[in-house]
SEZADO-379143 format. One record per residue (C-alpha): residue number from 0; residue in one letter; x, y, z. Coordinates in steps of 0.5 Angstrom, whole numbers, always signed. Each point is the difference from the previous one (the first is absolute). Layout:
nr,rest,east,north,up
NUM,A,X,Y,Z
...
end
This chain:
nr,rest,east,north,up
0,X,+0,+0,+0
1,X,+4,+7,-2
2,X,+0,+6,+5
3,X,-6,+5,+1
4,X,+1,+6,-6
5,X,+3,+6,+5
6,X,+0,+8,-2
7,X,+7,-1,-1
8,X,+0,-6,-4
9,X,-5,+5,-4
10,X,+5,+6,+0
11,X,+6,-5,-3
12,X,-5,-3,-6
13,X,+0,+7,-2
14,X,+8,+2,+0
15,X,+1,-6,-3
16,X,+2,-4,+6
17,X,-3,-7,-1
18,X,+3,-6,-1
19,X,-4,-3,-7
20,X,-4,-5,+6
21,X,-2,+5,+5
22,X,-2,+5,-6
23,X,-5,-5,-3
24,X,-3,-1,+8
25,X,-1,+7,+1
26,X,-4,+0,-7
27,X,-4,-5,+3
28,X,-2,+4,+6
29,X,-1,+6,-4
30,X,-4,-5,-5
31,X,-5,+0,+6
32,X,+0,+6,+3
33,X,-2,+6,-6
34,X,+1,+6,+6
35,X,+7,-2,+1
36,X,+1,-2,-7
37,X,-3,+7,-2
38,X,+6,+3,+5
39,X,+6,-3,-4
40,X,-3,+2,-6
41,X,-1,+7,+1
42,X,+9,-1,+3
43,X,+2,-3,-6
44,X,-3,+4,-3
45,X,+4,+6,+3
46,X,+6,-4,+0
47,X,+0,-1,-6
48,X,-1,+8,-2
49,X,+6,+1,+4
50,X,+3,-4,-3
51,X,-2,+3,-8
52,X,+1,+7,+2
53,X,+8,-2,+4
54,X,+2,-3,-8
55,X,-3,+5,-4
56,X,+4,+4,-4
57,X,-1,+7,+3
58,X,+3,+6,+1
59,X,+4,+1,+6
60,X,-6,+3,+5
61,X,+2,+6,+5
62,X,+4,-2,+5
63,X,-6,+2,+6
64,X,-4,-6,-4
65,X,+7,-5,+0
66,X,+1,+2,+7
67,X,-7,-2,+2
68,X,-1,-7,-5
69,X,+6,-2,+5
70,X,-4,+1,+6
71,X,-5,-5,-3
72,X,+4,-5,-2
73,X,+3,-1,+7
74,X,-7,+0,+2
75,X,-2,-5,-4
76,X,+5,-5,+2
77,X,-2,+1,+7
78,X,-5,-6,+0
79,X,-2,+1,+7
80,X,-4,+7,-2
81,X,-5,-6,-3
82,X,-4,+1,-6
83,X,-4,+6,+2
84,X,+7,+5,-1
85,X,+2,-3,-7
86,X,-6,+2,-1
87,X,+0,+7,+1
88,X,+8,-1,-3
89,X,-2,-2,-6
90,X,-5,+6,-1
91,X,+5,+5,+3
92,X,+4,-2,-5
93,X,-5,-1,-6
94,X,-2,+8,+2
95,X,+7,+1,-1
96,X,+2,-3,-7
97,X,-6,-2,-4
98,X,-2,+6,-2
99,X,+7,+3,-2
100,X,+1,-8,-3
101,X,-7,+1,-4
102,X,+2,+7,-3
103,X,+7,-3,-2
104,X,-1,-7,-3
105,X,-8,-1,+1
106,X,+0,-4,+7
107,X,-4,+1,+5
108,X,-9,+1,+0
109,X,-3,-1,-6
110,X,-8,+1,-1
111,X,+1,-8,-3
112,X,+3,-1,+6
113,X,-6,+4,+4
114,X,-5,-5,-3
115,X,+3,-7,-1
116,X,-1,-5,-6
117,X,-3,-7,+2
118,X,+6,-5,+0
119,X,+2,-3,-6
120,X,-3,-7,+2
121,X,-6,+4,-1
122,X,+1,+1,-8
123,X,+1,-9,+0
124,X,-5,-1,+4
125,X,-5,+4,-6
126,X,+4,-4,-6
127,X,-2,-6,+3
128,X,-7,+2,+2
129,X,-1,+1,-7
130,X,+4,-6,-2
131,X,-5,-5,+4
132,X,-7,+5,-4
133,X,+4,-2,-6
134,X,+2,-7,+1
135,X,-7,-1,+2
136,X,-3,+3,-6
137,X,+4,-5,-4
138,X,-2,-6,-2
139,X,+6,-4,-1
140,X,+3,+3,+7
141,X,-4,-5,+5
142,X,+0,+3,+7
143,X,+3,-5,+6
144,X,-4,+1,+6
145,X,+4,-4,+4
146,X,+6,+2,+4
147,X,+4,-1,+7
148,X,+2,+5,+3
149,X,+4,-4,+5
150,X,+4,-2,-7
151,X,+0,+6,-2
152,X,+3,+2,+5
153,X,+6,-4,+0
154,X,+2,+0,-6
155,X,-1,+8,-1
156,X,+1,+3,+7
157,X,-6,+4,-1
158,X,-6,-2,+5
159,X,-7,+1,-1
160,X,-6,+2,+4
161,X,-6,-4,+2
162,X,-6,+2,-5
163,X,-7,+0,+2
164,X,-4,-6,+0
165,X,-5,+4,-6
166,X,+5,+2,-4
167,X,+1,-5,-7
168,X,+8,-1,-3
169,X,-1,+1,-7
170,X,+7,+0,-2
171,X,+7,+0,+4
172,X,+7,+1,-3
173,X,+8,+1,+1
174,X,+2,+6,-4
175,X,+7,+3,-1
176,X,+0,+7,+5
177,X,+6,+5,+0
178,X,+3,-2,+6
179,X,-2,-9,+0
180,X,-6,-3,-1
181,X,-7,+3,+1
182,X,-7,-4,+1
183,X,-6,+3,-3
184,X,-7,-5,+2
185,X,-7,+3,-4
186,X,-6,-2,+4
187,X,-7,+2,+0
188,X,-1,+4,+7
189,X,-7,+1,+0
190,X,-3,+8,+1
191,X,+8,+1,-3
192,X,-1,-4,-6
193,X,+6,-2,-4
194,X,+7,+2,+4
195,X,+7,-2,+0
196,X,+3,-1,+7
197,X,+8,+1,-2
198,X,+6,-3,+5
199,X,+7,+3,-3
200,X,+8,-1,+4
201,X,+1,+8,+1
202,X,+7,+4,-1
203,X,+0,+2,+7
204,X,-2,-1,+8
205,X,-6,+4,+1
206,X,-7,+0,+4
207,X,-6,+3,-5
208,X,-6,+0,+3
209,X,-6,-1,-5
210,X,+0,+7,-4
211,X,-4,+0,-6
212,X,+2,+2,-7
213,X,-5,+2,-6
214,X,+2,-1,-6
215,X,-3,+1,-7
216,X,-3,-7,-1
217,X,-1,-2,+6
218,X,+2,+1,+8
219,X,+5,-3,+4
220,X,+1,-1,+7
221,X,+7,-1,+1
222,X,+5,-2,+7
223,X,+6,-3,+2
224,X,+2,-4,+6
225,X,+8,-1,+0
226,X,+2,-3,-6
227,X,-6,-1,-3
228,X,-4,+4,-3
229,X,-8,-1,-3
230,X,-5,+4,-3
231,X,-8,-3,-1
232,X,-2,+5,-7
233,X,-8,+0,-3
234,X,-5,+4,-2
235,X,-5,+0,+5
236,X,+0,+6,+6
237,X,+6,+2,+3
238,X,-3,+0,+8
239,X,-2,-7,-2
240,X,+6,-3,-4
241,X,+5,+4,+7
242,X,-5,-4,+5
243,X,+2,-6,-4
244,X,+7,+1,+0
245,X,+1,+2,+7
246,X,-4,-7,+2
247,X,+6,-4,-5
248,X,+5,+4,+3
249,X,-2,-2,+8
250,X,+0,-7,-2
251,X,+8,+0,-3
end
């Protein structure tokens, strides 16, 4: 049984001071706990710009302004000041350089950046909706309603959410994704009508909760639970379509 996952196992995964099997307990615990995950989100996010603006090519800043990234610097390798500081350090020093960075080489906030994309698995997860509608129109595609998510999972790592007992599989297929293997599964969901329920491998840790996302064919409800990420797309309203999301997404 491995050792509990202490804050300050928490402060070492985000400066990168982990061994790789200590890592991967943390990310089980984080996996399990969406508010601390949301918390090391938010500090590799702010390691991360410090790091970019630290390597960007820039003029040299005012003396004044070097002087006070070297206070921060020294703050933040100080572990005990804890998350709450490396907070406050991490804006400090954006308030500090981002803007004068934006003006120079483009860094800091933009109004894309106000207003976040969905994830790009929610781009593969519209193509394979509309492949399985295509498949199902074609006469020489049959759809395969049986499938085994117990294999599916190990053969794919990708793992499956329980479905209702009143929603019918139409169809379930491995597809290529741009990060591995992806599963996308057709089913006739009652008051929703035809949907697609999307299962991919994603590039990085994260914690999504269920968010949704309106296309221009159809709605998507995507979400992410460490590495995996999955999106459940139809037509039908949007309450309806994130109230059945957020039901697969407490029974991952």
């Amino acid at each position: 049984m491995s050792d509990p996952i202490t804050e300050a196992d928490l402060l070492a995964y985000v400066d990168d001071q982990l061994d790789p099997a200590r890592r991967i307990e943390v990310e089980e615990h984080l996996a399990h706990d969406p508010e601390a995950a949301a918390r090391i989100m938010a500090d590799l996010k702010d390691r991360d710009s410090l790091r970019l603006l630290h390597a960007a090519s820039l003029p040299r800043p005012a003396e004044p302004m070097l002087v006070a990234a070297t206070r921060l610097e020294r703050a933040l390798a100080w572990q005990e000041v804890g998350l709450k500081l490396r907070r406050i350090a991490a804006v400090v020093t954006l308030i500090g350089f981002g803007w004068f960075a934006h003006g120079q080489v483009g860094l800091g906030v933009s109004d894309s950046e106000a207003s976040p994309k969905p994830p790009a698995f929610v781009e593969d997860a519209l193509h394979s909706h509309e492949t399985g509608l295509l498949r199902a129109r074609m006469v020489s595609q049959p759809e395969v309603e049986a499938y085994d998510p117990a294999e599916i999972l190990a053969e794919t790592g990708i793992r499956l959410p329980s479905l209702p007992e009143d929603w019918q599989i139409r169809d379930a297929q491995i597809f290529p994704s741009r990060y591995g293997h992806s599963i996308e599964i057709a089913i006739d969901a009652g008051d929703l009508g035809r949907v697609s329920l999307f299962a991919a491998q994603a590039p990085a840790f994260d914690v999504i909760t269920p968010t949704l996302a309106r296309l221009e064919r159809a709605a998507a409800v995507y979400w992410q639970t460490g590495q995996l990420a999955y999106a459940l797309t139809g037509t039908g309203s949007d309450k309806a379509l994130e109230r059945a999301a957020t039901r697969l997404a407490n029974k991952l």
